[in-house]
N, C-alpha and C positions, 0 to 999 in steps of 0.2 A: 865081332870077336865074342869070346865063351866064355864065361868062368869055370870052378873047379867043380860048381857043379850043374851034371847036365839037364838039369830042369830048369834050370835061370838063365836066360840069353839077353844078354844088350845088345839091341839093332842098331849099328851106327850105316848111317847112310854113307853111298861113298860119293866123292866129289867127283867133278865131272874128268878130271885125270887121272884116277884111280882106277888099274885096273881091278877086277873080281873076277873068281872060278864060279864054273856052275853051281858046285860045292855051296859057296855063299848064298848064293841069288837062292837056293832049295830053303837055306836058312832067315831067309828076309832082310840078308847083308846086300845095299848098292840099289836095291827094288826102287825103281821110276815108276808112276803112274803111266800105263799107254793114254796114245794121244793119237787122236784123228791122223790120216795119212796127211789133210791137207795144212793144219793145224804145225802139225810138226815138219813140213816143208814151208810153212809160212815162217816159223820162225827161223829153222837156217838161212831162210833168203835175208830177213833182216838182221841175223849176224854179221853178215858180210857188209865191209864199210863200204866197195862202191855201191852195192845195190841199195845201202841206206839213204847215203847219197843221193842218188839217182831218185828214190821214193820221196827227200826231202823236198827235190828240185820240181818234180813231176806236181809237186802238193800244191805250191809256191804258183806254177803254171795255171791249172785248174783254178785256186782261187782267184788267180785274174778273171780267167778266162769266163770265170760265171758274173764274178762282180766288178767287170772292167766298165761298164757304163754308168756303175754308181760312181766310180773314184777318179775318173775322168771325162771329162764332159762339157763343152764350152755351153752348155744350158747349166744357169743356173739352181739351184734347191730351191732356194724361196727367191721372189721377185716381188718389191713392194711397187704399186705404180704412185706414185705422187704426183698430189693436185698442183695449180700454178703456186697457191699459198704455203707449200712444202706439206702438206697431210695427207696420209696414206689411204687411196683410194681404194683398192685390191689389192691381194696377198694370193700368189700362188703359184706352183713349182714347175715351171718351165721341164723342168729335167723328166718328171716323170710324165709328162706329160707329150714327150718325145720316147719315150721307150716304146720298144717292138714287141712282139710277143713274145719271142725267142730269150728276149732281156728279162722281162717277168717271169716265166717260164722256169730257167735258169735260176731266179733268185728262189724264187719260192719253192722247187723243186731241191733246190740245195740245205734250205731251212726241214723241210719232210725231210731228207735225207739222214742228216745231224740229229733231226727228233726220233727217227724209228729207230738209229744206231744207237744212241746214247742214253737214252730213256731205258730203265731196267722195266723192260716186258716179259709178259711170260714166255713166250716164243722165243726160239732158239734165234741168234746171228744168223746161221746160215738160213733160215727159215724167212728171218725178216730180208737179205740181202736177195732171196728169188722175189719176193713179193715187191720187194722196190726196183730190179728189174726191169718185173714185169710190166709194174703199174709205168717208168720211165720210159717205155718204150711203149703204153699205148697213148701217153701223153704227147709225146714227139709227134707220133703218126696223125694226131688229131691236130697237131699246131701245121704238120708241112700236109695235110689235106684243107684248110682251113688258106692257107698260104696259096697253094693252087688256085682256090676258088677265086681269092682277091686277084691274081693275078689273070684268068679269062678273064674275069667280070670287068677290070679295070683296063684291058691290052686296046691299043688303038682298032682293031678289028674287030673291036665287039659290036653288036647291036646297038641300038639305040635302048631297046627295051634291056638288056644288061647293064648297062650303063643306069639310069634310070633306077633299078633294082637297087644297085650297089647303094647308089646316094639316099634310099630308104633309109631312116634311123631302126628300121624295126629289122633289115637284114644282119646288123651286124651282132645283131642277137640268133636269127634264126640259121644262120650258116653254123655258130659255132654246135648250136643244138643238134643241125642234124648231121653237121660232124661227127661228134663225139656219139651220138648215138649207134653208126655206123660202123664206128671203130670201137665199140665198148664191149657191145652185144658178143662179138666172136670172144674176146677177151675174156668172159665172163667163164668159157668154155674150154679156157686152159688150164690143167688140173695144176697148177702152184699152190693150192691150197684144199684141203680134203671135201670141205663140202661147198655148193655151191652157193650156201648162207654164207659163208665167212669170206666168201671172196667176192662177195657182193659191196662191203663196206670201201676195200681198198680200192676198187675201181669205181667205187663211186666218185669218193676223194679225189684222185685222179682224172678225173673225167671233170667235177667242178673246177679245178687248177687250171687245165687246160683251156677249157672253156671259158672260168674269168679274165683268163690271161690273154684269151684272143679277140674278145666282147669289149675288154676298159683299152683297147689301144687297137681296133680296129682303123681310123681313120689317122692317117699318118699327114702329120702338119710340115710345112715345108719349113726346112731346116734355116733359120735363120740369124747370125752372129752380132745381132745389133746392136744387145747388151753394155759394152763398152762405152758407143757414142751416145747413147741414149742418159748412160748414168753422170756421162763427163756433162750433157747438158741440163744436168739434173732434174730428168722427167724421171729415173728411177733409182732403187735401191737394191742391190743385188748380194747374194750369199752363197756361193761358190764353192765348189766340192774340194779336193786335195791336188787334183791337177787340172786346173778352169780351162782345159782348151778339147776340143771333140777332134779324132780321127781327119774328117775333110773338112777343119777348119784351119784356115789360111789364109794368109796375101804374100804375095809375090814380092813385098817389101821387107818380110823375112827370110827370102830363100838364104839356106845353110848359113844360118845362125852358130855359133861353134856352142859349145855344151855351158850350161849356169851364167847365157846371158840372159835379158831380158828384151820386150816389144820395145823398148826404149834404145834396144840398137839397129833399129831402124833409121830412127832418129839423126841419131850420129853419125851412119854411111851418109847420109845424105848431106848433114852437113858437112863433111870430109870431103864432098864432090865438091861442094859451093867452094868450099874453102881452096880446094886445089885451080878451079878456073878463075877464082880472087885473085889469086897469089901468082898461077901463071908459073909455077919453077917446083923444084922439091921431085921427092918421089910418090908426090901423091899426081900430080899430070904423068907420071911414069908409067903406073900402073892400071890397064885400063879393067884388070878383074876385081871389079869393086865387091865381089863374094867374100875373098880372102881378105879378113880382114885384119890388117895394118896399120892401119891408120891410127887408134887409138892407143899405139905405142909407139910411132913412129918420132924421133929423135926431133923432126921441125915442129912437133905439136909445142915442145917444152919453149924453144925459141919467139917462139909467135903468139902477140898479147890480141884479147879480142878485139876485134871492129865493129863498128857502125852494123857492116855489111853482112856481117856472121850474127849481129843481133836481127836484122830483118830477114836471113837467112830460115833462123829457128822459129820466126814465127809465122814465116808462109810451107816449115814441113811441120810444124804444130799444128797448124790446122787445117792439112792436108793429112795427117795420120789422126784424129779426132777419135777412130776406134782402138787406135795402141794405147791411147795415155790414161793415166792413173785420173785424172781432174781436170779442170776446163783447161784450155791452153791459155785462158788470161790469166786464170792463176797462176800457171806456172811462168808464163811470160812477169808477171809483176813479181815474182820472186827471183827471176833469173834480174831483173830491174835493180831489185832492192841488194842483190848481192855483187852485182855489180861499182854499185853507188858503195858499198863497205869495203871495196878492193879485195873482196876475197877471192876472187878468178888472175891471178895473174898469167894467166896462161890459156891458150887453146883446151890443154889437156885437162885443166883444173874444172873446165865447162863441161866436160866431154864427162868425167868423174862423177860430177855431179847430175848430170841427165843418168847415166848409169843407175843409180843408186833412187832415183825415183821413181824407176819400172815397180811394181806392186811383185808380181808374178816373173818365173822363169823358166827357160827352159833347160830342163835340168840335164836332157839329152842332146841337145841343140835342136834343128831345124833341117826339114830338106830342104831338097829342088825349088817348092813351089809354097814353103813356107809354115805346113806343118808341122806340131811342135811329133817329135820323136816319139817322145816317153810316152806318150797318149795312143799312137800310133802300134807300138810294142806291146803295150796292154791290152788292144783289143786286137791283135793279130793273137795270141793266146788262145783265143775262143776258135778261129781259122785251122788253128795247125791239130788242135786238141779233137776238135770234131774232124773236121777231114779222117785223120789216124784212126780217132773210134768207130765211128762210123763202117768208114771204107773194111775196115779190119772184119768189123763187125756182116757184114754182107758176104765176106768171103769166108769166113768160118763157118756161117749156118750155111751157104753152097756148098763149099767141100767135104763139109761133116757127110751133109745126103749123099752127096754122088760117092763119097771114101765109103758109107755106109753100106752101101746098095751096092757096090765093089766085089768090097771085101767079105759079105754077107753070102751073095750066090753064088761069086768068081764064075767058074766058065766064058760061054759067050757074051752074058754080061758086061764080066770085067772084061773083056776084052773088045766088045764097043765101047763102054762107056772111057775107057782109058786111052783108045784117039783120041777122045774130047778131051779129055787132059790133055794129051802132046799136043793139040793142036792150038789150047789157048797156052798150051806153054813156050808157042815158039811166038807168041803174040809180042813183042815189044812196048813196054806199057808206056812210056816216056813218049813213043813215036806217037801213037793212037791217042794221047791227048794232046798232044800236039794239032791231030788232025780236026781232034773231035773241038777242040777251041775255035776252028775256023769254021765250022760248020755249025757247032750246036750252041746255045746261051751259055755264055762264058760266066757261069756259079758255082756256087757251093756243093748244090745237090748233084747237079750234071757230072763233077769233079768224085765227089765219092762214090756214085755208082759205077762212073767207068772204073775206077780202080779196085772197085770192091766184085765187079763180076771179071776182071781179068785176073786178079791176085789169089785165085782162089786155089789153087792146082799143089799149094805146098799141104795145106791143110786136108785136101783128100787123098794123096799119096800117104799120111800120117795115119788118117784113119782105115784106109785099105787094108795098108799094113797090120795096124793093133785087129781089126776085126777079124786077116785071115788068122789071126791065132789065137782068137775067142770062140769063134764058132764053132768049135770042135771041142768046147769044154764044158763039164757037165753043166752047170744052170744054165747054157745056152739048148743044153737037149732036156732039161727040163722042161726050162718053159715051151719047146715045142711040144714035149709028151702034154704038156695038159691042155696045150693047146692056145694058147696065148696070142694076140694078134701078131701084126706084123711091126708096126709100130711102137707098140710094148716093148716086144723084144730089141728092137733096135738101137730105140734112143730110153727105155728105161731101164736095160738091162745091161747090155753092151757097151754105149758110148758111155756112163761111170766110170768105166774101168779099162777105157781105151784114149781119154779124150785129152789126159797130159801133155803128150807130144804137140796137140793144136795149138794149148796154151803157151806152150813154151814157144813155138814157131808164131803166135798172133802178138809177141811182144816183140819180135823184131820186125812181122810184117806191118806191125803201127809205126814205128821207127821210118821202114822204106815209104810210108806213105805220107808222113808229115816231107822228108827231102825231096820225092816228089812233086808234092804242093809248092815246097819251094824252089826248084829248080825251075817249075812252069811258071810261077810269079816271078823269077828272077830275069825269065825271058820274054814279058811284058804277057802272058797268056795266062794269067791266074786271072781269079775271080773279081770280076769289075766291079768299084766304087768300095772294095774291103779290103782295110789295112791287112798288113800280110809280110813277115820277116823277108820274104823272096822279092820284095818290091821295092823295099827301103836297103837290102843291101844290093840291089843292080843302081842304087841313084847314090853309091859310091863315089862315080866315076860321072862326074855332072858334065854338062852341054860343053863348058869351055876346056876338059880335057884333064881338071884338075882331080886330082885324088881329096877323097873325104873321109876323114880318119871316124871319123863317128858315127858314120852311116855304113863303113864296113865291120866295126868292134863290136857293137850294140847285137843290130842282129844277126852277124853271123856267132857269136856268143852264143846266142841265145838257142839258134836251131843246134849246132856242135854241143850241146850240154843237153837238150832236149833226146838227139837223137840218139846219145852215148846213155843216157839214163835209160833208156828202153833197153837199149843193148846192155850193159848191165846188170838189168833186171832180168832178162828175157836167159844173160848165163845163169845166174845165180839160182833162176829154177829150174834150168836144165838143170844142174848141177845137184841141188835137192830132190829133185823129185828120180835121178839114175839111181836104181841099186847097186851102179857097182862103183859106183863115189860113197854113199854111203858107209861109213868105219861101226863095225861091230861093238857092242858095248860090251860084249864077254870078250 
């Protein structure tokens, strides 16, 4: 607005539902600073509440996914060994000392990450987010070249002289060196940063992370659970992370545990058996799925005072479970004594109550099939679904970007070879071909993303075809061939900027298609062997004797239906931003 007179103006900004005339915005009424194209499609996406949603959920994911073997782990933090006298011989962390490369890797990569974003540098965001890219990806390639090598050097078909190598303590220094040196050198020579001093520092960094992370956990100790009976016989002392149990640790005397019991109902099935072949009546000889458990509310526990029989019952499965219990089974035998002698058990169930309540630890998602706690199992299937989707994703966008490039760039004869090659991996069935490829090739991680990442590729070059045939006819494309400019220059420095939206938008829901996937071939027993994984816990549903398992279908099928609705989500929300003709005019 004006006053009366016209050399004095007050600029009142206008809100963001206000409309203004040209008129105004000439006078510096309503004026918004511009903002980066990507900048102000980032921020509409996170206007919108599912896509924020979805970005809460995906966060949530990821920090599992990277710090899932710190916060669950049946190796303990610290391990004190004590003498016969009870004094502390050794102090030392079982847990890290069990970690992979991929698990350091992961952590420490995620600390760089948090430090180069949130440290105020001179370098712009988007400047530091290519550089951490970059440096992310020549880290990977040096952890799964390094992986490779352990896995010749160590296969039953190796040499003797391989073999031999491996068990050198000085290889597991010199594989990671001439790893990293192999895969650094090229690196050095992608232009993410202007001069080749300045990108010398970040791939160095990089290159030591990799390498330490593959050098301090080169030799993998076999996974052992003994912790438990070792501490109930007081040879040790142990200090246990937030959820004490690891992915494939188990016994078969917790299969499908229901959800916030504890190893101590193991316990209690088994005296429920004792109890029902005692007793000879009831509905506990009724019932021969001793899974479903019943028992411990069952209406003849209240009736029925303890015996002789159920005392010597509890302590031939006390000292037959020795790694479930909290402390020696004499102690708890002479307390279950002493409270006996005070009449405080009047009941079956009053016993049963009190075994409950002495479990330490629980499992707060229950148990499957074969006695793995859940929750442990969920959090590091996170890290499965997270990489499969990025990965795989990631393999089919740098494929179809070239071929949509190299399309859409010369068209003619070109495009019209190279675009058979598209209909022909598009009539490919990607569910079926790993199906196959499960039966034929090593049923992993790696095998799993690469088949999906060279067949998925044909959305993302159809995208760029398209944007490039209607760039290449616009002036700074016939610039830079007037001065002459390579070929690759023009392609991907010049061209794909300014074509490459459409990928992104279409690489958020081909991450989506890749994690159900994953889980539809884990659900059908063909996922990847000895790793936790949502498709493996919700097929053990439906367990051996036929029954339904309500926690083992809620859990992770939750978890992939939220997983794969947050990509989707996401993946509208920047269609939706990034279209000009969604976009509302602010005059």
């Amino acid at each position: 607005m004006t006053t009366g007179d016209n050399n004095q103006r007050v600029v009142r900004a206008a809100g963001p539902a206000e409309a203004v005339t040209g008129v105004q915005l000439m006078q510096g009424i309503g004026h918004q600073p511009a903002q980066g194209f990507w900048t102000e499609a980032w921020a509409r996406v996170v206007r919108r509440p599912g896509a924020f949603l979805g970005l809460c959920w995906l966060s949530i994911v990821i920090f599992f996914a990277v710090f899932a073997p710190f916060l669950a782990s049946g190796h303990p933090i610290l391990l004190w060994e004590l003498g016969p006298d009870g004094s502390v011989q050794r102090v030392h962390s079982p847990m890290f000392d069990h970690l992979g490369p991929t698990d350091a890797l992961l952590a420490l990569g995620a600390i760089a990450w948090g430090a180069a974003l949130l440290l105020p540098l001179p370098a712009p965001r988007s400047k530091r987010l290519a550089v951490l890219f970059v440096c992310s990806l020549q880290a990977a390639l040096i952890v799964a070249a390094c992986a490779a090598v352990r896995a010749a050097f160590r296969s039953a078909d190796a040499p003797d002289w391989m073999r031999s190598m491996h068990a050198d303590p000085a290889f597991r220094w010199a594989s990671p060196v001439a790893a990293t040196i192999l895969v650094s050198l090229p690196v050095l020579f992608i232009p993410f940063m202007e001069s080749l001093l300045h990108r010398l520092f970040p791939v160095a960094c990089a290159a030591l992370i990799a390498a330490s992370s593959v050098a301090l956990t080169w030799h993998d100790p076999i996974p052992s659970f003994t912790y438990g009976a070792r501490e109930a016989r007081g040879e040790i002392r142990t200090l246990h992370t937030l959820i004490p149990y690891s992915p494939g640790q188990g016994s078969t005397s917790l299969d499908l545990q229901p959800p916030r019991t504890t190893p101590m109902s193991a316990i209690i099935d088994g005296l429920a058996q004792d109890l029902a072949r005692e007793l000879g009546v009831g509905s506990f000889r009724d019932d021969p799925r001793w899974q479903v458990r019943k028992r411990a509310t069952d209406p003849l526990l209240s009736e029925t005072a303890p015996t002789e029989g159920l005392a010597a019952a509890l302590s031939t499965r006390l000292r037959a479970n020795v790694g479930l219990l909290p402390r020696s089974p004499d102690d708890i035998l002479a307390e279950y004594t002493s409270r006996m002698e005070r009449g405080e058990f009047a009941s079956v169930r009053d016993v049963f109550q009190w075994l409950e309540s002495q479990g330490r630890t629980r499992f707060w998602l229950g148990t499957d099939s074969i006695g793995q706690d859940v929750l442990s199992q969920m959090l590091h299937a996170c890290r499965l679904s997270i990489s499969i989707g990025l990965v795989s994703t990631g393999i089919a966008v740098i494929i179809g970007v070239t071929m949509g490039a190299l399309m859409g760039y010369f068209g003619g004869w070109v495009d019209m070879l190279l675009y058979r090659v598209v209909e022909v991996f598009m009539a490919i069935p990607v569910l079926f071909l790993l199906i196959v490829a499960a039966a034929v090739l090593p049923r992993n991680t790696y095998v799993m993303m690469v088949i999906i990442g060279c067949v998925s590729w044909t959305g993302a070059a159809r995208f760029i075809r398209a944007e490039f045939y209607k760039l290449r006819g616009q002036d700074f494309v016939q610039s830079a061939r007037a001065v002459g400019l390579p070929l690759r220059s023009i392609l991907f420095k010049h061209m794909l900027p300014n074509g490459v939206t459409p990928v992104l938008v279409d690489a958020s829901f081909a991450i989506a298609a890749a994690i159900l996937a994953e889980a539809i071939l884990s659900f059908l027993g063909l996922g990847p062997a000895n790793q936790a994984s949502w498709g493996r816990l919700l097929s053990d549903a439906n367990n051996q004797v036929g029954d339904f398992v309500p926690w083992l279908a809620l859990f992770p099928g939750a978890a992939i239906f939220f997983t794969v609705l947050s990509y989707n989500l996401i993946g509208e929300a920047l269609r939706d931003a990034i279209d000009p003709k969604l976009k509302k005019a602010r005059v």
